[in-house]
TIRO-2110 file (N, C-alpha, C; in Angstrom, 1 decimal):
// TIRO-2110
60.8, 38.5, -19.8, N, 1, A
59.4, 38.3, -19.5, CA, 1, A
58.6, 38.8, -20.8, C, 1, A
58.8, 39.5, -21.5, N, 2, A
58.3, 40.2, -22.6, CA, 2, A
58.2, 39.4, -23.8, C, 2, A
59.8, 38.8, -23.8, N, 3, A
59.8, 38.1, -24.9, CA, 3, A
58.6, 36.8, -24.7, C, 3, A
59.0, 36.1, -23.1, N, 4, A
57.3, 35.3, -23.2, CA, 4, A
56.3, 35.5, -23.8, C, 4, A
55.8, 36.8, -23.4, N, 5, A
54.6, 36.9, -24.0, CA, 5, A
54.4, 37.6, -25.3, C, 5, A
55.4, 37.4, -26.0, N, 6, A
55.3, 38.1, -27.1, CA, 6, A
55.5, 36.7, -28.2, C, 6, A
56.5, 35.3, -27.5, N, 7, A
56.0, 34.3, -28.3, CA, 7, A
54.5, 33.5, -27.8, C, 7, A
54.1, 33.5, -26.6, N, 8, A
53.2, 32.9, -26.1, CA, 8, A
51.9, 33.6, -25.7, C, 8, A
51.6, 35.0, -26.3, N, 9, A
51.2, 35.6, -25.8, CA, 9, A
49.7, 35.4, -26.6, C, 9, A
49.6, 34.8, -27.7, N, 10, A
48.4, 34.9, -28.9, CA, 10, A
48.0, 33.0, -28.0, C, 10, A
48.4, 32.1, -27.8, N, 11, A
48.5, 30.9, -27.3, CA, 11, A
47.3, 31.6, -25.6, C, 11, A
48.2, 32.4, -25.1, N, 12, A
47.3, 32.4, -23.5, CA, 12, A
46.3, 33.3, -23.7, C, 12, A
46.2, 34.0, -24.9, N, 13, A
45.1, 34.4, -25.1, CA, 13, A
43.8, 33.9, -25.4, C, 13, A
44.4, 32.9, -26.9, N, 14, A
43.2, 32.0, -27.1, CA, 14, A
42.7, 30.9, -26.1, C, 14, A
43.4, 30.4, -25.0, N, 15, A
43.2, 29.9, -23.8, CA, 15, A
42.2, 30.5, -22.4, C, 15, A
42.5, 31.9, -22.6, N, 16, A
41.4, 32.4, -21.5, CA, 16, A
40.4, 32.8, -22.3, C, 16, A
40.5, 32.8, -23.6, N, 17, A
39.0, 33.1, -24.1, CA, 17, A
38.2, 31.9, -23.8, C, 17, A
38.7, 30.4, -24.8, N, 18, A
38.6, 29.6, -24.2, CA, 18, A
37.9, 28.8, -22.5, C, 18, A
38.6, 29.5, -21.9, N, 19, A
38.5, 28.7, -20.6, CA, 19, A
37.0, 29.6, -20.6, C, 19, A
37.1, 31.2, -20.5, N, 20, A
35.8, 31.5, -20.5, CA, 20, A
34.6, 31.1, -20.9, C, 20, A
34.8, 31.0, -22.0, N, 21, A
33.8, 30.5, -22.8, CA, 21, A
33.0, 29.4, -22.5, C, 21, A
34.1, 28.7, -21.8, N, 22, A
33.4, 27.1, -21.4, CA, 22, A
33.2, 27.3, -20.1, C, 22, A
33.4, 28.6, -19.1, N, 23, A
33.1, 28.5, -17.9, CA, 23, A
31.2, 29.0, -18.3, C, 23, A
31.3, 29.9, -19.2, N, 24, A
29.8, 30.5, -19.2, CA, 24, A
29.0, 29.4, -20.2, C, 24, A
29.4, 28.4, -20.9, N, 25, A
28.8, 27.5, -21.8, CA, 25, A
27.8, 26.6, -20.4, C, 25, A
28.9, 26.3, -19.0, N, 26, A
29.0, 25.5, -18.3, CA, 26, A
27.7, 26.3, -17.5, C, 26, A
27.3, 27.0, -17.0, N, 27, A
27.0, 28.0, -16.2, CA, 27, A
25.5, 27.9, -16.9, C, 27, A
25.5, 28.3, -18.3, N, 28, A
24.1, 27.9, -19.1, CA, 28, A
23.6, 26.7, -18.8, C, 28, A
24.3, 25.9, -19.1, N, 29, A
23.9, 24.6, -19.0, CA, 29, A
23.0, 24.3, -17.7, C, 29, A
23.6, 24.7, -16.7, N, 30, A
23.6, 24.4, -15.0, CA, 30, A
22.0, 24.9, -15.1, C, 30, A
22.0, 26.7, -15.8, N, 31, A
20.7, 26.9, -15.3, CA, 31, A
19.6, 26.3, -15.9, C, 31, A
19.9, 25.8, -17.1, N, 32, A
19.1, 25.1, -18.0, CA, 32, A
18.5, 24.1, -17.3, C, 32, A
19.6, 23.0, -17.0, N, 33, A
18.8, 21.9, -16.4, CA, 33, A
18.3, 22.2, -15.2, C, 33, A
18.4, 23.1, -14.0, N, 34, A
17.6, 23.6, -12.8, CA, 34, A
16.6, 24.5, -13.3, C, 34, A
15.8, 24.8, -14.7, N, 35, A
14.6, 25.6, -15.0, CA, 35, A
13.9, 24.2, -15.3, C, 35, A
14.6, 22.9, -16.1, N, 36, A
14.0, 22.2, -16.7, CA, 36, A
13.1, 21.2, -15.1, C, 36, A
14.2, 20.8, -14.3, N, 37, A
14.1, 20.3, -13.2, CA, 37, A
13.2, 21.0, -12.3, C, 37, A
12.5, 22.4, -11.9, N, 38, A
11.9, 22.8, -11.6, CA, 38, A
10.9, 22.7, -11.9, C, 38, A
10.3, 23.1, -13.6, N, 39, A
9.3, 22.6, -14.8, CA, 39, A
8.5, 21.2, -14.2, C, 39, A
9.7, 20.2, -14.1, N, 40, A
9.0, 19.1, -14.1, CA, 40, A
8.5, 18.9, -12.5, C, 40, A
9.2, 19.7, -11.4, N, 41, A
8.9, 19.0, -10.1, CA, 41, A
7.4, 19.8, -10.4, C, 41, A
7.2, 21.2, -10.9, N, 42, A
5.7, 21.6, -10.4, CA, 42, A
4.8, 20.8, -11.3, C, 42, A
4.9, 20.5, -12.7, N, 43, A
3.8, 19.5, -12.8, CA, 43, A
3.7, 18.2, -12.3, C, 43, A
4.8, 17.7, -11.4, N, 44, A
4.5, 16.2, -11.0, CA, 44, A
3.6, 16.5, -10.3, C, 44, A
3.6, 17.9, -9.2, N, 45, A
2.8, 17.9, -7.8, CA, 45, A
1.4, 18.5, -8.5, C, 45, A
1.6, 18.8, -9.2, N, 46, A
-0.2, 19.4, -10.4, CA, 46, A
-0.5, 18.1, -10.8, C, 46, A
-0.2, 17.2, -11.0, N, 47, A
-0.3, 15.7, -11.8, CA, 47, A
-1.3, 15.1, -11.1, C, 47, A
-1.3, 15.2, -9.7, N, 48, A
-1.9, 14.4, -8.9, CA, 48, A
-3.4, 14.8, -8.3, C, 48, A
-3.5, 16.0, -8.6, N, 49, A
-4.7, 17.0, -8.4, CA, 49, A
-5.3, 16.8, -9.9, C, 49, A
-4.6, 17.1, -11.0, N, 50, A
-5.2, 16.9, -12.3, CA, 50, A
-5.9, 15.4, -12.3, C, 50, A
-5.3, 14.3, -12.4, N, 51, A
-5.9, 13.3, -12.5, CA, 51, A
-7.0, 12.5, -11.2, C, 51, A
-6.6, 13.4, -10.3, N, 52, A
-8.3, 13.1, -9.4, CA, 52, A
-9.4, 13.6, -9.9, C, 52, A
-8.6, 14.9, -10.3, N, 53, A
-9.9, 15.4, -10.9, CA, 53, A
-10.7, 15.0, -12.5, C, 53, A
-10.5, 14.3, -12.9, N, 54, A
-10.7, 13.4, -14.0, CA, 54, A
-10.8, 13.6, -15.0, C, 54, A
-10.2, 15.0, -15.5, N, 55, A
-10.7, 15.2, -16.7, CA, 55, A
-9.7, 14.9, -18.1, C, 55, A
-10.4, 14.7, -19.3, N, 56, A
-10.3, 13.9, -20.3, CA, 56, A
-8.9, 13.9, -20.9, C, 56, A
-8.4, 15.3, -21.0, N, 57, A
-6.6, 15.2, -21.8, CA, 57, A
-6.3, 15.3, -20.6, C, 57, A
-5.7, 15.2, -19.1, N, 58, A
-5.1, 15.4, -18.7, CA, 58, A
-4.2, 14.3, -18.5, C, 58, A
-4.9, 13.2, -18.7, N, 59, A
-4.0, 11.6, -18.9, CA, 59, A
-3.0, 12.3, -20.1, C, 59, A
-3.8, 12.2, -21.1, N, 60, A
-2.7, 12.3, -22.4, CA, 60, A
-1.3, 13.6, -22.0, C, 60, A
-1.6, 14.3, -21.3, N, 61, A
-0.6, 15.4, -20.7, CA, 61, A
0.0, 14.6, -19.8, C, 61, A
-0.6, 14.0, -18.8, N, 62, A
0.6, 13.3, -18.1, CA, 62, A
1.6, 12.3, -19.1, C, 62, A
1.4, 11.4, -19.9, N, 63, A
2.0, 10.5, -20.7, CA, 63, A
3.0, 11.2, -21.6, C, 63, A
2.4, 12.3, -21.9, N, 64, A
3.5, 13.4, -22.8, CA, 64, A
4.4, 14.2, -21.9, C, 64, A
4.0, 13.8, -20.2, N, 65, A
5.3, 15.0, -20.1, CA, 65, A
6.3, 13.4, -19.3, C, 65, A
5.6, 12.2, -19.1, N, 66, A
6.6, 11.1, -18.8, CA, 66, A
7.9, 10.6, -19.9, C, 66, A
6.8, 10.9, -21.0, N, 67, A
7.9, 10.4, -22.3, CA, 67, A
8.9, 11.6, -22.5, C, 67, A
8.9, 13.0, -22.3, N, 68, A
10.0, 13.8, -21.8, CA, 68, A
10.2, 13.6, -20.7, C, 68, A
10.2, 13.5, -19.8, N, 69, A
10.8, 13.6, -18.8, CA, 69, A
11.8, 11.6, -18.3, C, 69, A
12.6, 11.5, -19.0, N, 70, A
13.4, 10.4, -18.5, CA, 70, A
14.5, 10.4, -17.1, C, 70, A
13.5, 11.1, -16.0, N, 71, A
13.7, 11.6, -14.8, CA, 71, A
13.3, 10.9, -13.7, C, 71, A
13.7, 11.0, -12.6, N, 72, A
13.1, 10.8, -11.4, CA, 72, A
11.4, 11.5, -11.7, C, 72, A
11.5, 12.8, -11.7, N, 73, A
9.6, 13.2, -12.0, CA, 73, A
8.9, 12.2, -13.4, C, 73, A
9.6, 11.9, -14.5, N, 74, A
9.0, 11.2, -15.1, CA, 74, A
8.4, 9.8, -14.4, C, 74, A
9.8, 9.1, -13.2, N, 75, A
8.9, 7.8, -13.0, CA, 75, A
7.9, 8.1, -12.3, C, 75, A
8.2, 9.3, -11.0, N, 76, A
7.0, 9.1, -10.2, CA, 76, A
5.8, 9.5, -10.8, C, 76, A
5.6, 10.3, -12.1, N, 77, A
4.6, 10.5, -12.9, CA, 77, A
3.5, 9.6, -13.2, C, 77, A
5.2, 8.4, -13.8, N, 78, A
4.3, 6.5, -14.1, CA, 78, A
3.6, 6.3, -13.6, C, 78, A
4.5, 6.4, -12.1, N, 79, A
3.5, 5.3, -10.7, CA, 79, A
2.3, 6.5, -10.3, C, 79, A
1.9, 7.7, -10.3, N, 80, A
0.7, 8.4, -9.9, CA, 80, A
-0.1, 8.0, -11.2, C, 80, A
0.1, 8.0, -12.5, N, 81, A
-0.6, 7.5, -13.7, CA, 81, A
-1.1, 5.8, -13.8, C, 81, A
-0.2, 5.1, -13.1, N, 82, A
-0.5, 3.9, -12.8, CA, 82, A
-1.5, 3.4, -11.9, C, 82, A
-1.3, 4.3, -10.9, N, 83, A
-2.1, 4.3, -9.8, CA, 83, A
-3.6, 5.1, -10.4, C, 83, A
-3.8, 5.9, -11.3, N, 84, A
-4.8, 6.4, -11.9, CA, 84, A
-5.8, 5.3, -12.7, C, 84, A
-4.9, 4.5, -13.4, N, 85, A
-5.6, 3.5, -13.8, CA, 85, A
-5.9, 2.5, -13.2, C, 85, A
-5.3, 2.1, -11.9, N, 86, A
-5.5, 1.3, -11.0, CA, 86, A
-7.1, 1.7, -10.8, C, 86, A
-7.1, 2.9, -10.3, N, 87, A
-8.6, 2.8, -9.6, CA, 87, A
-9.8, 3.2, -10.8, C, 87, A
-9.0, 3.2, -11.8, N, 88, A
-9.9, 3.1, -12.9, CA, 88, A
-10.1, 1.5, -13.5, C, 88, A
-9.7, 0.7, -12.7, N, 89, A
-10.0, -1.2, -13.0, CA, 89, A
-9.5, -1.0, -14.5, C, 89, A
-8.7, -0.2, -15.4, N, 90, A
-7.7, -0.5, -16.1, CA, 90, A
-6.1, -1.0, -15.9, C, 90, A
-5.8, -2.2, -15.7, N, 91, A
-5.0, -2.9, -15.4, CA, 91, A
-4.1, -2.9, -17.0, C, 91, A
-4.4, -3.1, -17.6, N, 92, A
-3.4, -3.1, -18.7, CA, 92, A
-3.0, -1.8, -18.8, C, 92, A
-3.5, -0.8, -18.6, N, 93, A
-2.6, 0.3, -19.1, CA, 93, A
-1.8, 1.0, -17.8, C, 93, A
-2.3, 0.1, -16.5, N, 94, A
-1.4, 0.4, -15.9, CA, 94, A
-0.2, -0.5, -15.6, C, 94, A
-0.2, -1.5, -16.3, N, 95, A
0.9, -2.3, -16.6, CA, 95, A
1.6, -1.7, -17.4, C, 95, A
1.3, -0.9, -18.3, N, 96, A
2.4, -0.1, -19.2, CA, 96, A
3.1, 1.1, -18.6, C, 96, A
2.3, 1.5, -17.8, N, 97, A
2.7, 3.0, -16.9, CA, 97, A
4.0, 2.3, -16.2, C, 97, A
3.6, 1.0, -15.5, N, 98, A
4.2, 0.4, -14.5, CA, 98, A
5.8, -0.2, -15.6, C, 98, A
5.6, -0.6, -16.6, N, 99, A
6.4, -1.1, -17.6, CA, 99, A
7.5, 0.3, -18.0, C, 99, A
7.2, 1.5, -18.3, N, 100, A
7.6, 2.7, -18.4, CA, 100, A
8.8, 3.1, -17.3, C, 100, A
7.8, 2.9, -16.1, N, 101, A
8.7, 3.5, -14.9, CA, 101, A
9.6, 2.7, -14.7, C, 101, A
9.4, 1.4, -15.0, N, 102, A
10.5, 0.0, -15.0, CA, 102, A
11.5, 0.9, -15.9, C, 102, A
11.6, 1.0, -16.8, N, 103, A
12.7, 0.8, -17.7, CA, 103, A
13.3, 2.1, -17.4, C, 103, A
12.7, 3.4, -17.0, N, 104, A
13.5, 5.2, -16.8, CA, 104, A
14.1, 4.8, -15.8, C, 104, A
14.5, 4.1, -14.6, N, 105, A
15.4, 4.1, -13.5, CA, 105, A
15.9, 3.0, -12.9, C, 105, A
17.5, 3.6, -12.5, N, 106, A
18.5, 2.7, -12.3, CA, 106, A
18.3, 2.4, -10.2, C, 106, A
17.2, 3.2, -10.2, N, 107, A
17.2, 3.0, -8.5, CA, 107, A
17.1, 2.1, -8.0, C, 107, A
17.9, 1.1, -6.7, N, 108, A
17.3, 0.0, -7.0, CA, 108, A
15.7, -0.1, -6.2, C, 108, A
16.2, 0.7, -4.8, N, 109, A
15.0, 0.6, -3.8, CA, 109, A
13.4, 1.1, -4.4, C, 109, A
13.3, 2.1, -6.0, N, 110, A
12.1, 2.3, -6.3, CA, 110, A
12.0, 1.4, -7.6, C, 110, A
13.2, 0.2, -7.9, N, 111, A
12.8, -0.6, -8.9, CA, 111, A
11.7, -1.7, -8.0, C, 111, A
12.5, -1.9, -7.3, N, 112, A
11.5, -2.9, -5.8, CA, 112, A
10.3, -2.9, -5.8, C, 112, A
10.0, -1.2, -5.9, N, 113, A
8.6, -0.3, -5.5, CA, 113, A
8.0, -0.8, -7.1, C, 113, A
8.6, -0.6, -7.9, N, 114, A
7.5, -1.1, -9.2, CA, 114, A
7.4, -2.0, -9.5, C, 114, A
8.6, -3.0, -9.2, N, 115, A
7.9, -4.2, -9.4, CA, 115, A
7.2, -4.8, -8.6, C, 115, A
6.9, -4.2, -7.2, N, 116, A
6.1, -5.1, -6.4, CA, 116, A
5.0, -4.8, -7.1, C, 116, A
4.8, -3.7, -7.4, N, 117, A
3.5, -2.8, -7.9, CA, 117, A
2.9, -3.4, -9.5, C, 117, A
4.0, -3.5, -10.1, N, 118, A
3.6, -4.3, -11.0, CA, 118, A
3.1, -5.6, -11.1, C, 118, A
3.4, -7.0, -10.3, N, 119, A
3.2, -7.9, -9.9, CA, 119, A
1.9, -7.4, -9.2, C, 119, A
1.4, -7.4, -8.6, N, 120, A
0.2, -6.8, -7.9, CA, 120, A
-1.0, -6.4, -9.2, C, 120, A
-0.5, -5.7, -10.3, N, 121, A
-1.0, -5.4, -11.1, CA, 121, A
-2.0, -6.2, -11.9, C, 121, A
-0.4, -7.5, -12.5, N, 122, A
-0.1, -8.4, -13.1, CA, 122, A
-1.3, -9.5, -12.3, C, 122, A
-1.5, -9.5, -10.7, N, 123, A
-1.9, -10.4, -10.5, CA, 123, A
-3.6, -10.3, -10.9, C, 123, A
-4.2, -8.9, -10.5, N, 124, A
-5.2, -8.6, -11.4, CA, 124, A
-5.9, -9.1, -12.9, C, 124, A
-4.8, -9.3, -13.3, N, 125, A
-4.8, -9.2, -15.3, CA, 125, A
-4.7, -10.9, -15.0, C, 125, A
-4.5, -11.5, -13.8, N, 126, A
-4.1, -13.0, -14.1, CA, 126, A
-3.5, -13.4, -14.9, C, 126, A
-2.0, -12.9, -14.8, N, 127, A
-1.3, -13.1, -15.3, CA, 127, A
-0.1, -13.7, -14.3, C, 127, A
-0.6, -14.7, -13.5, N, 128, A
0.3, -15.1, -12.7, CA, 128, A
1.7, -15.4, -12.8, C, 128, A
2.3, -15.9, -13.8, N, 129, A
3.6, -16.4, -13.9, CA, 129, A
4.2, -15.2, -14.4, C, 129, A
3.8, -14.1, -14.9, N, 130, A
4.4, -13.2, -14.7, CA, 130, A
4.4, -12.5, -13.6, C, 130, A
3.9, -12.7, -13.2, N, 131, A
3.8, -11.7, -11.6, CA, 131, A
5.2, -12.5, -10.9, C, 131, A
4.9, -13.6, -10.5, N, 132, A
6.2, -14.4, -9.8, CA, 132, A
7.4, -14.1, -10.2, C, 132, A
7.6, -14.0, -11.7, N, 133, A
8.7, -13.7, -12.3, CA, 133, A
9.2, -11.9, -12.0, C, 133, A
8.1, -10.9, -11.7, N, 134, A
8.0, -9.6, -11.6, CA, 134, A
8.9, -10.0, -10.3, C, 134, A
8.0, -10.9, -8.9, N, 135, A
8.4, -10.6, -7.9, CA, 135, A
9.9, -11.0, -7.4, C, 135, A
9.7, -11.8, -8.5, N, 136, A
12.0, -12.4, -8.2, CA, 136, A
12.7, -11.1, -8.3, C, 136, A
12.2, -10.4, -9.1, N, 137, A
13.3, -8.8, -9.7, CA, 137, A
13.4, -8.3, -8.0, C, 137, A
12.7, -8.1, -6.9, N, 138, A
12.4, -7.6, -5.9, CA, 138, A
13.9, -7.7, -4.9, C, 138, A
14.5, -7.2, -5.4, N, 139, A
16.0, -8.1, -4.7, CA, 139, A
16.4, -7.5, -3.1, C, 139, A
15.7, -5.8, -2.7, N, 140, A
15.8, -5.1, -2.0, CA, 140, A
15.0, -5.9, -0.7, C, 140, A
16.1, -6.5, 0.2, N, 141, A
15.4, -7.1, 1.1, CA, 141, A
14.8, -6.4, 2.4, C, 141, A
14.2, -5.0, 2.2, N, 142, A
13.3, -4.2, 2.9, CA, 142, A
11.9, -5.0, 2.6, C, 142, A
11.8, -5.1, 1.2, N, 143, A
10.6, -5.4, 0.3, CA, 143, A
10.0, -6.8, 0.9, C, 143, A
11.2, -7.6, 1.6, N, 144, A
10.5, -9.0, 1.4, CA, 144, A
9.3, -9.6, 2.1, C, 144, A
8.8, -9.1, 3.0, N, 145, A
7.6, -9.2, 3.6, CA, 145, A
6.4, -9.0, 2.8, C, 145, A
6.1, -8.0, 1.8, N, 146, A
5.7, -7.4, 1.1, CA, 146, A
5.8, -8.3, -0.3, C, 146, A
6.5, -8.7, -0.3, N, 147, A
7.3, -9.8, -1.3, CA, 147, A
6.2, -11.5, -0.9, C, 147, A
6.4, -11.6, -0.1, N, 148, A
6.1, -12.9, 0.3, CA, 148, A
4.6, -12.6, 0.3, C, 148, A
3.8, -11.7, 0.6, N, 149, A
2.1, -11.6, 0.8, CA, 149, A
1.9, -11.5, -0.7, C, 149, A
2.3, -10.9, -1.5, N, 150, A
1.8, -10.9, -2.7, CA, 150, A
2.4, -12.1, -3.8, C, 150, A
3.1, -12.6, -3.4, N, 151, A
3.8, -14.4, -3.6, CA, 151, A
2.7, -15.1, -2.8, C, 151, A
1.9, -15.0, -2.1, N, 152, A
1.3, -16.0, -1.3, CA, 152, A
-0.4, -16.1, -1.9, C, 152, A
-0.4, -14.1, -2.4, N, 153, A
-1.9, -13.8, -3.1, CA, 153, A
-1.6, -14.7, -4.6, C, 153, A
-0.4, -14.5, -5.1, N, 154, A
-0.5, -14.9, -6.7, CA, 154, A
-0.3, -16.7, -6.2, C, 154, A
-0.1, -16.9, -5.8, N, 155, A
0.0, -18.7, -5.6, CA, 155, A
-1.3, -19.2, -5.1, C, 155, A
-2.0, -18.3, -3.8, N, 156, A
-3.5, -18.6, -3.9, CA, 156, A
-4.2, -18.7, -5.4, C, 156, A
-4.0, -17.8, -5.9, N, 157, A
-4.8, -17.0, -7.3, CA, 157, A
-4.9, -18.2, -8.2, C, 157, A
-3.6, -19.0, -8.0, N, 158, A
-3.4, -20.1, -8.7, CA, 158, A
-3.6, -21.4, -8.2, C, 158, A
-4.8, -21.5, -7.2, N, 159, A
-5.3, -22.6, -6.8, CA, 159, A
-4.2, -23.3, -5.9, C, 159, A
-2.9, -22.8, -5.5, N, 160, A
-1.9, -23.5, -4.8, CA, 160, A
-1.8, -23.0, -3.4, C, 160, A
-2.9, -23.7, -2.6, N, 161, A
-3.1, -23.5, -0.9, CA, 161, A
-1.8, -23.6, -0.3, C, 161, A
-1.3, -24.5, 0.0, N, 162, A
0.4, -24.6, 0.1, CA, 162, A
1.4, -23.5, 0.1, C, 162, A
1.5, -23.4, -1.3, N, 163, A
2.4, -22.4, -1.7, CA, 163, A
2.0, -21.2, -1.6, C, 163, A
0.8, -20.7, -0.9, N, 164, A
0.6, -19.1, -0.7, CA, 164, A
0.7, -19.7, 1.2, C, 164, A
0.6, -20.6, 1.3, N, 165, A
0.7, -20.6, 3.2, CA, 165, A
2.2, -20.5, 3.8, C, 165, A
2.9, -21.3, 3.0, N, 166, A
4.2, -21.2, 3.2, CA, 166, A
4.6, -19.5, 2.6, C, 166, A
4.1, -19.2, 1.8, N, 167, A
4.6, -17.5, 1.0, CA, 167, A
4.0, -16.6, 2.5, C, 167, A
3.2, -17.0, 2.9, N, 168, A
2.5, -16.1, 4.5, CA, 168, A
3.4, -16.3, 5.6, C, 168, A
3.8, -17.6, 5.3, N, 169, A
4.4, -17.9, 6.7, CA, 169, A
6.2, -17.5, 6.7, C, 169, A
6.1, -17.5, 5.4, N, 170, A
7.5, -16.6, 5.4, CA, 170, A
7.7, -15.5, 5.5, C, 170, A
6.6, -14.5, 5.3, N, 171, A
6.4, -13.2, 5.4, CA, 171, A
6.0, -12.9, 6.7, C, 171, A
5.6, -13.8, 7.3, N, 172, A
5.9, -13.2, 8.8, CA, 172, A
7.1, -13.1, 9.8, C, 172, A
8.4, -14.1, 8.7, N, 173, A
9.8, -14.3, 9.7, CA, 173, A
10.2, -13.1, 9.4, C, 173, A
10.1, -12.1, 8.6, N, 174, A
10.6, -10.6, 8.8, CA, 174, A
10.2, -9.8, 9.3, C, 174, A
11.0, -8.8, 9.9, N, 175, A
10.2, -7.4, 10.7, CA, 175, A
9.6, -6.8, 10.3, C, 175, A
8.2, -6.8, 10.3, N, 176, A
6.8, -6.6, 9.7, CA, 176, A
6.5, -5.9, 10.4, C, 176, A
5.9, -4.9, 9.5, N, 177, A
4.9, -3.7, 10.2, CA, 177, A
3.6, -4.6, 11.2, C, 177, A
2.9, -4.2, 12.4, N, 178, A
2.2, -4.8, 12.9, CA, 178, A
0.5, -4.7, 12.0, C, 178, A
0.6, -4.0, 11.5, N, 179, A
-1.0, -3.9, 10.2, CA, 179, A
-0.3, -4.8, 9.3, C, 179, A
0.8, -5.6, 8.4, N, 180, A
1.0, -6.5, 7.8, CA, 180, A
1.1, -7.6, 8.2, C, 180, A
1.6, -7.7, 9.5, N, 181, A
1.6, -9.0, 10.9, CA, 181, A
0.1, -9.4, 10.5, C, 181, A
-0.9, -8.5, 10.8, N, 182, A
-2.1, -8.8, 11.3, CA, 182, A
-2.9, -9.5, 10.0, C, 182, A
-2.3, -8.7, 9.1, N, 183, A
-3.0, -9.4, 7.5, CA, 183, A
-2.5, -10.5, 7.0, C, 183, A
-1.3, -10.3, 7.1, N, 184, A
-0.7, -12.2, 7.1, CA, 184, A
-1.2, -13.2, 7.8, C, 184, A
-1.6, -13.2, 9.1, N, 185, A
-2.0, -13.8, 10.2, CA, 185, A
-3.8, -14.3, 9.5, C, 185, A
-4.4, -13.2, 9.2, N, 186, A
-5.5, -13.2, 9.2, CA, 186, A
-5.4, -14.3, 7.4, C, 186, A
-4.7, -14.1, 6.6, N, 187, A
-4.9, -14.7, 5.5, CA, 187, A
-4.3, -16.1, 5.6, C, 187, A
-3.5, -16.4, 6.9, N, 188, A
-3.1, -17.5, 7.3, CA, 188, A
-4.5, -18.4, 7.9, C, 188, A
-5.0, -17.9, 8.9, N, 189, A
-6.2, -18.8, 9.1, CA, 189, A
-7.3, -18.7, 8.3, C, 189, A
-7.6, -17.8, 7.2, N, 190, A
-8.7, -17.8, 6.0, CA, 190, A
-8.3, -19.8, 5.2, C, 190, A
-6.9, -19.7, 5.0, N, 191, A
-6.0, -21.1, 4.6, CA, 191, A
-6.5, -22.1, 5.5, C, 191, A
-7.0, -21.7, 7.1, N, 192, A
-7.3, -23.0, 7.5, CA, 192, A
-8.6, -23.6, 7.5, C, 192, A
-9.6, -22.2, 7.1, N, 193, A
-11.2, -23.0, 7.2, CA, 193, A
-10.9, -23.4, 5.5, C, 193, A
END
């Protein structure tokens, strides 16, 4: 037993330093990314109070902490920043916000969420054929009702009566909320006067 450790004994040494070392390297790491992860959840939920309240850098602070943050908090950042320009009748730069959150996540059910959101955007900026094209990406068939009203707004938009009645009337063969029932319905007979 002695002789083991007396050939192997500098070997299992440098091994448990080793293994230490990378258990505490590992350990840093861990807390690192749960201070960073923290960081970012308390400014997302400050993000939303900052930008009602409207003041001048706080845009540019949100956009600076999206472009670090290639996270879950970075997209939902987008979409509250998006939504900021929304009700600021800035449509292009919330096409970029919406363009941003597109490309940070591999989710598919909140890629759905942006691009419905985007299309919607898009249909604003009249930019219809991109919007249609937005709303093909929509592949999560929760969305498709949702899908079809705003396929039915961008085909109106484009003078095509038809093709937004048929996009309504398909949006009602899915299990629809009864407040989207009612607005399908309702933009259904707007189509018939």
């Amino acid at each position: 037993m002695c002789r083991f450790f007396a050939e192997n004994g500098k070997a299992l040494a440098l091994g448990a330093v080793l293994s230490i070392a990378a258990l505490v390297g590992w350990c840093y790491w861990q807390n690192h990314q749960s201070v960073e992860l923290i960081a970012a959840s308390q400014f997302y939920h400050e993000a939303g109070d900052r930008l009602a309240a409207g003041k001048p850098g706080d845009v540019a602070v949100a956009e600076k902490f999206i472009q670090a943050n290639r996270n879950s908090y970075g997209v939902l950042a987008a979409l509250q920043l998006a939504k900021h320009f929304v009700e600021q009748y800035d449509f292009a730069k919330a096409e970029q916000q919406l363009l941003q959150a597109q490309s940070q996540t591999k989710d598919d059910n909140l890629l759905s969420q942006i691009n419905l959101r985007l299309a919607r955007v898009q249909l604003q900026e009249k930019k219809w054929d991109n919007a249609l094209k937005t709303l093909d990406e929509v592949k999560d068939a929760c969305w498709a009702a949702l899908v079809q009203d705003t396929r039915g707004d961008v085909l109106l938009a484009q003078g095509d009566a038809e093709g937004a009645r048929a996009a309504y009337s398909k949006g009602l063969e899915y299990n629809v909320s009864q407040a989207l029932e009612v607005l399908l319905r309702i933009k259904l007979n707007n189509l018939s006067n």
